[in-house]
N, C-alpha and C positions, 0 to 999 in steps of 0.2 A: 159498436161496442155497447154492451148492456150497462145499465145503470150497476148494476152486483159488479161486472167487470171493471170497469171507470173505478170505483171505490175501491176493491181489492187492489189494480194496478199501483194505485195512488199509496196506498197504506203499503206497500211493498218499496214504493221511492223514499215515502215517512222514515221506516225503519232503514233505508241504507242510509238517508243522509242523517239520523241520527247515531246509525253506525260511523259513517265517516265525524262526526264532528266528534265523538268522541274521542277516536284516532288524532284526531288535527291536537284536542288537549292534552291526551296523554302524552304526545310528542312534545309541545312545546311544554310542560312539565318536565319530563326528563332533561329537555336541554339545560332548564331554568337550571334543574339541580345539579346535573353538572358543573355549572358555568358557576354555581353558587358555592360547590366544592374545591372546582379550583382557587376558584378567590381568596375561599377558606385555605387553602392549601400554601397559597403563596404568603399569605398573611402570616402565618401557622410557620413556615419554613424557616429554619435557624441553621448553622453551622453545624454541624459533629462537634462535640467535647472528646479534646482527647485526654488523658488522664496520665502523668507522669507514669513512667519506666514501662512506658507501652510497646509493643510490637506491630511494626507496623507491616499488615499481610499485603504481598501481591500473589495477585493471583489474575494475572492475565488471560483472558478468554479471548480466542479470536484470532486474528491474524492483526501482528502489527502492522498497524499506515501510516502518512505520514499527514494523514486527511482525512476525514472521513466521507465515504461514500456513503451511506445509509443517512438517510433525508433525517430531520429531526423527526417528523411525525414517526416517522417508523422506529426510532430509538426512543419517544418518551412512549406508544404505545406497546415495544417490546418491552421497557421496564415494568410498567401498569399488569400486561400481562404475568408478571412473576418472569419473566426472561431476563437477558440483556445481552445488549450487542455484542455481535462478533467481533467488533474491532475493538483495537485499542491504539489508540495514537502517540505515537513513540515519544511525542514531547511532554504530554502527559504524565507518563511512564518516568522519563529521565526527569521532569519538573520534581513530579514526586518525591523521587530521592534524594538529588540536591537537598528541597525542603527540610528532608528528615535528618540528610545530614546536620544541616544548622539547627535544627529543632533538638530544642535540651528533653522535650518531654518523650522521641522517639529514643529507646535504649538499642534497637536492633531490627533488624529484616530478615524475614521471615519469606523465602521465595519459595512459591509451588506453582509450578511451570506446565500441569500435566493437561490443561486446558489450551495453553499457547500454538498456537496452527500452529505447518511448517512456513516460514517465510525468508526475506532473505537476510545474508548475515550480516551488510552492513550497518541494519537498522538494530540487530541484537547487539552488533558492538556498541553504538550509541548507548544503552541499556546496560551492556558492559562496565563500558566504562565510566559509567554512571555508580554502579556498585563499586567499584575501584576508588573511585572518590568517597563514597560515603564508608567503605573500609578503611582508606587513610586517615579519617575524623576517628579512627580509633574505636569504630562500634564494627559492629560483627554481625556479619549474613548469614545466614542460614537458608541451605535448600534443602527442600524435602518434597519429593513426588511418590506416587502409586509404580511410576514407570517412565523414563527417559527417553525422547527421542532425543534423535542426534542434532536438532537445531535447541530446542530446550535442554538439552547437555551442554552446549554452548554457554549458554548464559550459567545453567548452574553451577559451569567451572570457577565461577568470578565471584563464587561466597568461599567464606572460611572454612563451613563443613557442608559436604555432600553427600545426603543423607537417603536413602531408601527402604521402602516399604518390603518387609521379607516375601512376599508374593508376588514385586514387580520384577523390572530388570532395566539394563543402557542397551539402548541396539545403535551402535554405529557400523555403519553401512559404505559411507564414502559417496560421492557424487556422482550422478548420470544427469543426461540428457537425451532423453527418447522422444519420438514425434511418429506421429499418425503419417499414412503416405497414401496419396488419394487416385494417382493416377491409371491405375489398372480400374476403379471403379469409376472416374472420369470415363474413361476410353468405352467404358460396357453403357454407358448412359448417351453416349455419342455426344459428349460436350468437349472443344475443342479449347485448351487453354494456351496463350500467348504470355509468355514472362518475358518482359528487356530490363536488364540490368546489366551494371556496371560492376565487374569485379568477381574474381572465382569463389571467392569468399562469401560472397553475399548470397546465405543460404535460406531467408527467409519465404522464399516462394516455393522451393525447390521441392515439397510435399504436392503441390498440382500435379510438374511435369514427370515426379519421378515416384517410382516405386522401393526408394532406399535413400539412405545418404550417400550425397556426394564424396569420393576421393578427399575431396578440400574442404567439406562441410566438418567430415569427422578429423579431419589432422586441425582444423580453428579451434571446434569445439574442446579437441583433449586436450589443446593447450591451454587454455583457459581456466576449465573444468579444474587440471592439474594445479594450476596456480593456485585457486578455492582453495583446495583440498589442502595444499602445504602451508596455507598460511593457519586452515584449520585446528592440524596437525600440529603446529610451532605451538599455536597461541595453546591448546586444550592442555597440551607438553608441560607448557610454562608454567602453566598455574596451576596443574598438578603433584606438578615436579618430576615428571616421567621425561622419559626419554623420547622424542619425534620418530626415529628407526621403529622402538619396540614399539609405541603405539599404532604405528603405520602396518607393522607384522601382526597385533592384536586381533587388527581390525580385518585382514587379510586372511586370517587362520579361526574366524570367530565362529563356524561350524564347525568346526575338530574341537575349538574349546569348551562348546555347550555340550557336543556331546562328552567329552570327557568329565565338565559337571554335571550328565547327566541329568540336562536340564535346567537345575539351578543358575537363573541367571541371575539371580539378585545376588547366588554366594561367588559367582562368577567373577561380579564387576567387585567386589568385597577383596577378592583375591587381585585383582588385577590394578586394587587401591584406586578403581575410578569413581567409589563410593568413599566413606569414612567410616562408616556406619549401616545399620538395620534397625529399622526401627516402625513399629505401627503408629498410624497415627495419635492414638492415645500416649503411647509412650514419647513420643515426640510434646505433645501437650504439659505431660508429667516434666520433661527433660527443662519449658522452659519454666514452669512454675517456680523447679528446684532451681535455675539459674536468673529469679528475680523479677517475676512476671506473672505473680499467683492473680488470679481472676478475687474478686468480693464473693463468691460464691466457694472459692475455692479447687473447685471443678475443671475450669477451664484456665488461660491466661489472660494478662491484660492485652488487647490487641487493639487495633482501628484497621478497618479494610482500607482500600485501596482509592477506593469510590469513597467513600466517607474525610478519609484524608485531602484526597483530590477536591470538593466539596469546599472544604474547611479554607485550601488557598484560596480556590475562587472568591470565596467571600472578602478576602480581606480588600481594601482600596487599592486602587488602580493608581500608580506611578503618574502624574500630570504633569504636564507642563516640560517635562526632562527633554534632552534631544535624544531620538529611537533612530534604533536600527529597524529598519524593516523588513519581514521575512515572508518572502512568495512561496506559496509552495505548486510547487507543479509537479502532481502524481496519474501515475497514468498514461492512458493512450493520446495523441497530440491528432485534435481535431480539428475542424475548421468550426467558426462560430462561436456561440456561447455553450459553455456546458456546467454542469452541476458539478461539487467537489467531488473528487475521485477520477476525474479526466481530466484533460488539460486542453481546453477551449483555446481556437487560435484568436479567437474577440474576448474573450474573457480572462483569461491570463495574461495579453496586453494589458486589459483596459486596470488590474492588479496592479503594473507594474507602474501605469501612466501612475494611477492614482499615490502609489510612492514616491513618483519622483516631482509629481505637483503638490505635497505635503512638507509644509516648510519644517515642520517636528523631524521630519526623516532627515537622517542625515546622511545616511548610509544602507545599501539596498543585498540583502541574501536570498541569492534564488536557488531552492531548496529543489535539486531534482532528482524523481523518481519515475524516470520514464523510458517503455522499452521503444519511443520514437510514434510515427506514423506518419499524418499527410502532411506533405513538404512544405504549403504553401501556409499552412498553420503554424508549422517550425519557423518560416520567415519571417513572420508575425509576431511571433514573439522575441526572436534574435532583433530584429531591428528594434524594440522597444528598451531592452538592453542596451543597446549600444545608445540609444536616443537620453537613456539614464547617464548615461557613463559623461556624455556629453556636455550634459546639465551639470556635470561637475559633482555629483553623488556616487560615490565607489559602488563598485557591484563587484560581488562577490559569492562563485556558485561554488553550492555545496553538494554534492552528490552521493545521493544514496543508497540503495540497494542494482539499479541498475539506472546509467542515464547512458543510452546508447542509440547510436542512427542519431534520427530525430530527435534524444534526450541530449546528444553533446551538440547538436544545430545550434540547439536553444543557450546553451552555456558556452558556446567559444568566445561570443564575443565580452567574454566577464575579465573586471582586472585580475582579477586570480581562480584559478579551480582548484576548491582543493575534492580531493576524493578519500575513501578509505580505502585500504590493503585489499579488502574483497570485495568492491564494488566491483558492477563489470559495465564496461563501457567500451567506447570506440564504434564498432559497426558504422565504420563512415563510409555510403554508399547509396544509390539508388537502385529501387527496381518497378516494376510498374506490372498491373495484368490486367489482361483483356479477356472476357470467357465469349464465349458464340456458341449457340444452342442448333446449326444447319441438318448437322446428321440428329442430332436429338427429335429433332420435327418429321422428319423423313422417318423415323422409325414408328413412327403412328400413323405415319400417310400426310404427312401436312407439310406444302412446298408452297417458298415462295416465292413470287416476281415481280417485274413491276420496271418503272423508270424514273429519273431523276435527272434534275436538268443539270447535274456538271458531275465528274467523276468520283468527285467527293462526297455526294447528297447521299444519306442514307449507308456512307460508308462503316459508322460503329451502331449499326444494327444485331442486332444479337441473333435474328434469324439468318445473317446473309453468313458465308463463308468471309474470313477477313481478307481483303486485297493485300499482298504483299508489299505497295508501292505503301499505302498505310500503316504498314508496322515498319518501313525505315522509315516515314515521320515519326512516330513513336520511339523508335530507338534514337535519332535523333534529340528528342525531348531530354529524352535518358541520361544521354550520353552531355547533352548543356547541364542537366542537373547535376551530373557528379561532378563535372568543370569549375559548378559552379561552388559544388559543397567544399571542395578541395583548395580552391582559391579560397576562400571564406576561411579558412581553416588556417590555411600557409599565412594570409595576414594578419588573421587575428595572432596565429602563434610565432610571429616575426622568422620564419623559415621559408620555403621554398616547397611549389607545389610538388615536385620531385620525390621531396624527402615524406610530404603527408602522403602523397599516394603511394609508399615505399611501406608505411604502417596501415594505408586504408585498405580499398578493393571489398570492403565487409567485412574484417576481420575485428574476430572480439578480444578486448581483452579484459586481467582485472587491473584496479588501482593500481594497485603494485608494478604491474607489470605496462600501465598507460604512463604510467610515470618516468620509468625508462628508457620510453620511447618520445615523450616531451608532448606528451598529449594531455598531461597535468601536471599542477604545477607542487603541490607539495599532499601529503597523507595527513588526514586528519578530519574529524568529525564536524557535527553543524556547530558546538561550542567553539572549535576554535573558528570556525568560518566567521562568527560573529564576533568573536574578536578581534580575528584582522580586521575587518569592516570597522569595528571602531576606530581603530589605530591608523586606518586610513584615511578617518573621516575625523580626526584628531581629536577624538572624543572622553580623551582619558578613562576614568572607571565611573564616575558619574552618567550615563545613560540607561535608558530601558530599552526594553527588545519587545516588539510586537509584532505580532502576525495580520498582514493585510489580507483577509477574506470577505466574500459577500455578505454582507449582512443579514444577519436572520431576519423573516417578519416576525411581524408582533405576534401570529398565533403559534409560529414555531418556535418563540422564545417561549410564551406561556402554554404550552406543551411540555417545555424541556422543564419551565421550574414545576411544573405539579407533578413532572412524571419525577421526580429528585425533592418533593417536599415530603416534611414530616409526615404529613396524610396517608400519601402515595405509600411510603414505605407499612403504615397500619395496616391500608389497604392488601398490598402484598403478604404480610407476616398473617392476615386474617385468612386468607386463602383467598378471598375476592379478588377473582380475577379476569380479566377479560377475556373471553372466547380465545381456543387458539386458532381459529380460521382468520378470523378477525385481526391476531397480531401479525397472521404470516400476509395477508392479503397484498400490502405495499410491496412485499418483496419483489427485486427483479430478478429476472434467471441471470446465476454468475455466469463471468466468463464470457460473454457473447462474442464470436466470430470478430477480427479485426475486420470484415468488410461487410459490417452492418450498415456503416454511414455510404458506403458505397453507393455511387449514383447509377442505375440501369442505362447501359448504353453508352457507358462514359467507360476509355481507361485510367485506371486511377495510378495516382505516381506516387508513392512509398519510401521513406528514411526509416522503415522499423527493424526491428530485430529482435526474433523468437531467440530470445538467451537467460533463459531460467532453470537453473538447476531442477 
């Protein structure tokens, strides 16, 4: 290399690593300033002022849970972003109102529902009856949306007036249950699926081997289904004041009666008094200023959000030293392991309930479930930790709520009491198990295999080989001890006779109402009363506090969650700075994923779950 070349190369390394260090400071700048904002932000953060004869709005976005799934990082960066989470957590929600009820500075509630996923009803009744209590303190709900669905209809049955936008409408519709059916497109793929289970009932796999529902899948389903629907019906009846018959006909003839109003469905539901009112937003604003709620500007009313109020208890001091009830929640699919909230880890929902029952403060234990079941051995995991509570001389007491069924009533039978609500759905007590095999799938590419194994069983759940039939009655076998097992389990825990449990098992679903008359639970009623049998149990008179045993956040996801909710944060947002929306969607995971994600390759997996979701 030339002396000219040697110099240029070199003045070419000069300017990147003076390119790079630059990089290196502007980075560690940025962090400084963030990390110096947050600071500032936390330092900075105060309560909400709420201001006498306020209104307090909810205005639920999301789907309600009983947990949250969505990591922190990804809710204080959805906030930062000018977003916010999809969820809202029912306790939350019911916390809320309670509060407002005792709170002299809340005049009234203010619900608009039109953001509320569809989800399921037992956790709306929560929410319910929640408003039902803060209308007995003698103050007054108010709902008002753009447009009604029929689970956000629900709840707005349970204000005083219900109130609609003259350009929306109510659609009720009534309940299904439809499912994908895979097995014609299985069989074109040359994949070979093995289902054993126990019980004609137990329809959960039945999407592999079939191209429709079962005879017995749809006579479970529409019993079930019907129960929903009638308790729907009763309750929307009641607090309307209409008749169950004519709203059941309403809902029945609701195409003849649009077109007879020609569309109008908001003068529709007006006529059919499932409204009280029309009204546009602004006039709803006008409505309460004139009823005692005028804004300092005059323009708007006094109000406090939802999250602002929410906020505001947070801050106040934490209850010490009292004796607590303590509240597990287990929502979700039942796994083995540890898992993150929004699933129900069979190591980590244990190690929840250990840590209740090794807290001398706990006096009393509620296990809060939300589960449509899954692997079995996970279910046992957590049933024995229960009963290992119960032992210890700390009542337990499961609560049950939008569905705990299969593997969601594993986990609760061995409790001193279940109570459920009218439309939970539950039961699904059964097992079933799959195996898939890939032989003709390989063969239609050309790819065969063979080979040896030194005993009959080596290499038996390979997923290239055809399955031996002497191997699927081991597996039915398996099956068939697991539902022996689930049923005895059941008949002792519920002092009866395996006879009589497998007389209401086989997979069959049912709801609260209808589990209850079958002595599958023990009395109807929400997580408030759950909690307080658990005291009354734990002879705690009114003197106790209620807390929820979850995993603890780290220190950056607690100082994530106060900067992304300090006074800053929200300038931030109201300036329009905001974070990239790549950037706030990035954490997200794909909803929904397949129950046999956790599935292990080569293994048949053994199953307490049940697809039973409206």
């Amino acid at each position: 290399m030339t002396e000219r070349g040697s110099s240029g190369f070199l003045g070419v390394l000069r300017a990147l690593w003076r390119g790079l260090d630059f990089t290196r400071r502007l980075v560690l700048n940025l962090v400084f300033f963030v990390l110096l904002l947050g600071f500032l932000a936390v330092v900075m953060r105060s309560a909400p002022r709420v201001e006498p004869d306020s209104v307090l709005v909810l205005k639920p976005e999301g789907m309600l849970v009983e947990q949250y799934s969505i990591d922190p990082m990804e809710r204080a960066l959805a906030r930062l972003g000018g977003d916010t989470p999809k969820q809202v957590q029912v306790r939350d929600l019911v916390g809320a109102i309670d509060a407002a009820a005792r709170d002299p500075r809340i005049k009234r509630i203010l619900l608009q529902p039109d953001e509320l996923a569809a989800g399921g009803f037992a956790a709306l009744r929560e929410v319910g009856a929640a408003l039902d209590r803060f209308r007995a303190g003698g103050k007054q709900v108010i709902a008002w949306a753009g447009g009604y669905t029929q689970s956000q209809y629900y709840l707005a049955a349970h204000a005083d007036r219900v109130l609609l936008d003259p350009e929306g409408g109510v659609l009720l519709q009534g309940l299904a249950s439809y499912r994908n059916y895979y097995r014609e497109l299985l069989d074109r793929l040359g994949v070979d699926v093995h289902l054993f289970r126990v019980g004609e009932f137990k329809s959960a796999a039945e999407p592999f081997i079939l191209n429709q529902a079962s005879p017995e899948a749809k006579e479970a389903d529409s019993y079930w289904l019907g129960g929903l629907w009638d308790t729907y019906l009763d309750e929307v009846a009641q607090r309307r004041r209409l008749d169950p018959a004519a709203l059941r006909a309403t809902v029945a003839q609701l195409p003849q009666e649009i077109a007879a109003a020609q569309g109008d469905l908001a003068a529709l539901a007006l006529r059919l008094k499932l409204v009280d009112g029309l009204a546009t937003h602004a006039e709803l604003s006008a409505m309460l200023r004139r009823e005692g709620a005028p804004d300092r500007d005059g323009h708007g009313f006094r109000h406090v959000a939802f999250d602002d109020y929410l906020a505001s208890l947070r801050a106040q001091a934490l209850e010490i030293g009292k004796p607590r009830v303590a509240v597990v929640v287990a929502e979700g699919e039942i796994v083995g392991g540890k898992q993150p909230p929004g699933m129900v880890g069979g190591d980590s929902t244990a190690a929840l309930l250990r840590q209740a029952r090794e807290d001398r403060n706990v006096k009393a234990v509620v296990l809060r479930v939300d589960s449509p079941g899954g692997e079995v051995y996970a279910a046992e995991q957590i049933r024995r930790e229960v009963a290992l509570t119960r032992a210890a001389g700390k009542p337990v007491i499961v609560s049950m709520g939008d569905v705990a069924a299969s593997g969601g009533y594993w986990i609760a039978m061995n409790a001193d009491r279940i109570l459920a609500e009218p439309n939970t759905i539950t039961g699904s007590i059964g097992i079933f198990g799959l195996f898939f095999n890939v032989p003709d799938t390989l063969a239609k590419i050309g790819v065969h295999t063979d080979g040896v194994g030194t005993s009959p069983w080596a290499g038996a759940f390979d997923v290239r080989r055809p399955l031996d039939p002497a191997v699927g009655q081991v597996i039915q076998s398996v099956i068939d001890k697991g539902y022996r097992d689930f049923t005895g389990k059941v008949a002792a825990a519920r002092g009866t006779t395996v006879e009589a449990i497998d007389a209401v098992a086989r997979g069959r679903v049912w709801t609260g109402k209808q589990a209850l008359q079958r002595g599958l639970v023990d009395q109807l009623g929400g997580l408030d009363d759950a909690v307080r049998l658990a005291a009354e149990r734990a002879k705690l008179g009114r003197d106790y506090a209620v807390s929820y045993v979850e995993r603890p956040l780290g220190a950056l996801d607690r100082f994530l969650l106060d900067f992304s909710q300090s006074t800053l944060a929200s300038w931030v947002r109201a300036s329009g700075v905001a974070l990239p929306h790549w950037l706030v969607a990035a954490p997200r995971l794909a909803p929904e994923l397949a129950l046999f994600r956790h599935a292990r390759a080569g293994m048949p997996q053994v199953y307490a779950y049940c697809f039973c979701t409206p």
